[in-house]
N, C-alpha and C positions, 0 to 999 in steps of 0.2 A: 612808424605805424601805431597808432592808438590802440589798444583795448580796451574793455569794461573791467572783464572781471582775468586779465593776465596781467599779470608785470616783468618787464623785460629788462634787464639792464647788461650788458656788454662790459667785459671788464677784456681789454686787447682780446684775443683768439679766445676768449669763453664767454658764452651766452648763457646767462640765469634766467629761467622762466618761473617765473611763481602762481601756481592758481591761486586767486585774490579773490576767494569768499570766504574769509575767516567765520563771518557770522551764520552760513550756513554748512560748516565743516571741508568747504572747496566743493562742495556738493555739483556734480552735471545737473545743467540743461539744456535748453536747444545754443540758448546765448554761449555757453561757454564749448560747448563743440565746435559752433561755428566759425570762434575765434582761434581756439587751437587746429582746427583744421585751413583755417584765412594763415595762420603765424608759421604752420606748416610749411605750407606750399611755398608761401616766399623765401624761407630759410633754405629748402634746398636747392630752390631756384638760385640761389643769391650765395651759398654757404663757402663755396669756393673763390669766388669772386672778392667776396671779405672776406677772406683769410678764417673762416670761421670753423674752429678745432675740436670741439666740443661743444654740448650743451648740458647744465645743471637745472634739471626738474624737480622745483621743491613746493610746496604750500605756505600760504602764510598764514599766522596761528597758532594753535595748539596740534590739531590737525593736519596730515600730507591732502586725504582725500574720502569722505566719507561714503562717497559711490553715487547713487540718484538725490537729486532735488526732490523733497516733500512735495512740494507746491508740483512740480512739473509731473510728480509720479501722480498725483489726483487728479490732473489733466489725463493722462494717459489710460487710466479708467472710462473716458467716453470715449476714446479714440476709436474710429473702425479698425480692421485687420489691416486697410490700405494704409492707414493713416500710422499704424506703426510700424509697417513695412519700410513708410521711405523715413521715420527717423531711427530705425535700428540701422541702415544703411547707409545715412547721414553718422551714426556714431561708429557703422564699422569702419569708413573710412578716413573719420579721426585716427582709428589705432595704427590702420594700413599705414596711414603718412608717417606717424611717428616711428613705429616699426622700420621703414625702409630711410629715415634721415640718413644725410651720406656721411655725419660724425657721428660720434660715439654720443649718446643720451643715456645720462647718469641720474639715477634715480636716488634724491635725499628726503628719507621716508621718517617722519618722525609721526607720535601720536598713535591715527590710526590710516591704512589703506583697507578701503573694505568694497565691497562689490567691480565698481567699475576704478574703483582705486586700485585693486590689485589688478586687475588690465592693465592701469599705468604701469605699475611696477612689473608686469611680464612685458611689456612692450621696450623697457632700458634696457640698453646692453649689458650696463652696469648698474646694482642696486646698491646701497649700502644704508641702513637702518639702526634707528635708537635702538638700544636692547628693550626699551619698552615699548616699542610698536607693536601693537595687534595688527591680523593679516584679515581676510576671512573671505571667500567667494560665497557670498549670503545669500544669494538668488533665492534660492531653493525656499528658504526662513517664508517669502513673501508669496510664493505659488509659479514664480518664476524663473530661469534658466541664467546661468552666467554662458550664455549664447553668443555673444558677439563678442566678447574675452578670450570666447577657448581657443582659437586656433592659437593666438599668441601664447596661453597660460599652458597649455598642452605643449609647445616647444621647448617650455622653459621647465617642467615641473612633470612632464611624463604622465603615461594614463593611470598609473597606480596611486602614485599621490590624488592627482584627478576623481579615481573613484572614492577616495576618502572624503577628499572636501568639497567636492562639486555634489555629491552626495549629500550630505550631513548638515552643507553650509554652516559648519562650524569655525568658531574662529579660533585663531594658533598665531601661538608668539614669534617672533622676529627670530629666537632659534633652530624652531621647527622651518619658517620660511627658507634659513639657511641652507638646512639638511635637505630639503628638496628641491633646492637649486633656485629658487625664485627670488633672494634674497645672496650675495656675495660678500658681504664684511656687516657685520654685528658690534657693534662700538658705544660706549656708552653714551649719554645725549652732549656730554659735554666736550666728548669728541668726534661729533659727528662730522663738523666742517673741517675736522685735520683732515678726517679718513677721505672726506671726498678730494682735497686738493691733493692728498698722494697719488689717486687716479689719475687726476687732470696731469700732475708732473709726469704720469708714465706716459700719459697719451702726447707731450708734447714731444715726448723724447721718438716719437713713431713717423714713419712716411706717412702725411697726409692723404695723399690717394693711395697708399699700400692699404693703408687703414679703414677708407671708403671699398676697396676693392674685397679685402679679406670681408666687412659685414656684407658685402651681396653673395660672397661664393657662399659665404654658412647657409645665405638659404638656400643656394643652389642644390646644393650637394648633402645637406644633413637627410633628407628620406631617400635619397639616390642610390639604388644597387650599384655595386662599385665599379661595374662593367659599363654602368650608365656615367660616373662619375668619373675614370680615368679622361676621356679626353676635356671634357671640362676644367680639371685642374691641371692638367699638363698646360691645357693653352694660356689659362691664368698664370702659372709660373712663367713659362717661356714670356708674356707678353710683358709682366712687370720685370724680369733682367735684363730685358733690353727696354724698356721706359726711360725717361732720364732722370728720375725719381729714385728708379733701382739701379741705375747706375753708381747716382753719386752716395747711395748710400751702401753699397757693395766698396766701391773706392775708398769712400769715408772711412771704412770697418780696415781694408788693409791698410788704408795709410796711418791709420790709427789716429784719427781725429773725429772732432763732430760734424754730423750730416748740415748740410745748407739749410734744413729744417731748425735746424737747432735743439734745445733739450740738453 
């Protein structure tokens, strides 16, 4: 499948996605929603099917993601309220798809993520960033809301961090992102792509649908009273040890060999 502004390359079971507007810092528009929401849908459609284990989200450039297009943010100055109703909807359902992909999406963040870039980076399961990345949910800097981000940034970063920089829209280094959870390994630029393939080796060492099954329970169960979440996760275990998935990797472990997944 062609894009304009993604590039896509497959290397066996890992898919690299790269947002490809170096010249405007990977900056959104409607063009590059449409396509990450188009590459979306087919990937989970398809993700099992091709043996598809992962996926590595990076930018190409100097830049991971500078957040809105200039030109499209000038646009959206005449826009009516309808008219930015269906493209904030149009971009929440970008984040929805990437959020719910049935692999693991690894975020390699160098430079800067800033407004709808740090949505990216709350939307990976897994982040890992140059020590000199800048973070910053800026909304606020411009008269407007990091809205369509929060539910994702809010899961990953909690409401007290939240009130600091949803507040403030200040921006914070790739430290700070750590400390508040939004950010998972901090590695210098020149190790940026070790740190991310020791991820990809943990995840190949994993049950491919264990792996898809554990990121739907997180969302199931993370705001669930727990009276509400026991039979939820009892059914999930009982139904993955008797899968044939958990089977041969239950077997695998006593017979003390590797799973048919490999790893």
């Amino acid at each position: 499948m062609a894009y304009q502004f993604l590039l896509t390359r497959r290397d066996g079971p890992i898919e690299y996605l790269t947002l490809n507007r170096p010249d405007v810092r990977n900056a959104f528009n409607e063009e590059v929603i449409a396509e990450l929401t188009r590459w979306t849908s087919a990937t989970s459609e398809t993700a099992e099917m091709t043996g598809l284990r992962a996926v590595v989200l990076g930018g190409a450039g100097p830049v991971f993601c500078a957040g809105a297009d200039l030109t499209w943010m000038s646009q959206m100055v005449a826009y009516t309220e309808a008219d930015n109703l269906r493209d904030a909807m149009a971009m929440s359902r970008m984040f929805a798809g990437l959020n719910t992909l049935p692999v693991p999406l690894i975020g390699r963040i160098h430079g800067a993520a800033l407004g709808g870039g740090c949505g990216l980076a709350a939307v990976c399961d897994i982040v890992v960033a140059e020590e000199a990345a800048v973070f910053g949910f800026t909304e606020v800097k411009l008269g407007i809301l990091p809205a369509v981000i929060s539910p994702f940034a809010l899961s990953k970063i909690g409401r007290s961090a939240a009130r600091e920089l949803f507040l403030t829209g200040s921006r914070f280094a790739a430290a700070r992102a750590r400390e508040i959870g939004l950010v998972h390994a901090v590695v210098p630029a020149t190790e940026l792509d070790a740190a991310v393939t020791r991820y990809i080796k943990e995840v190949l060492t994993a049950g491919p649908q264990a792996i898809a099954a554990a990121k739907a329970l997180i969302t199931q169960v993370w705001s669930a009273a727990i009276d509400e979440a026991m039979p939820v996760t009892a059914k999930a275990i009982a139904t993955r040890r008797v899968s044939p998935e958990g089977q041969e990797g239950m077997k695998a472990f006593l017979e003390k060999r590797r799973p048919s997944w490999g790893g």
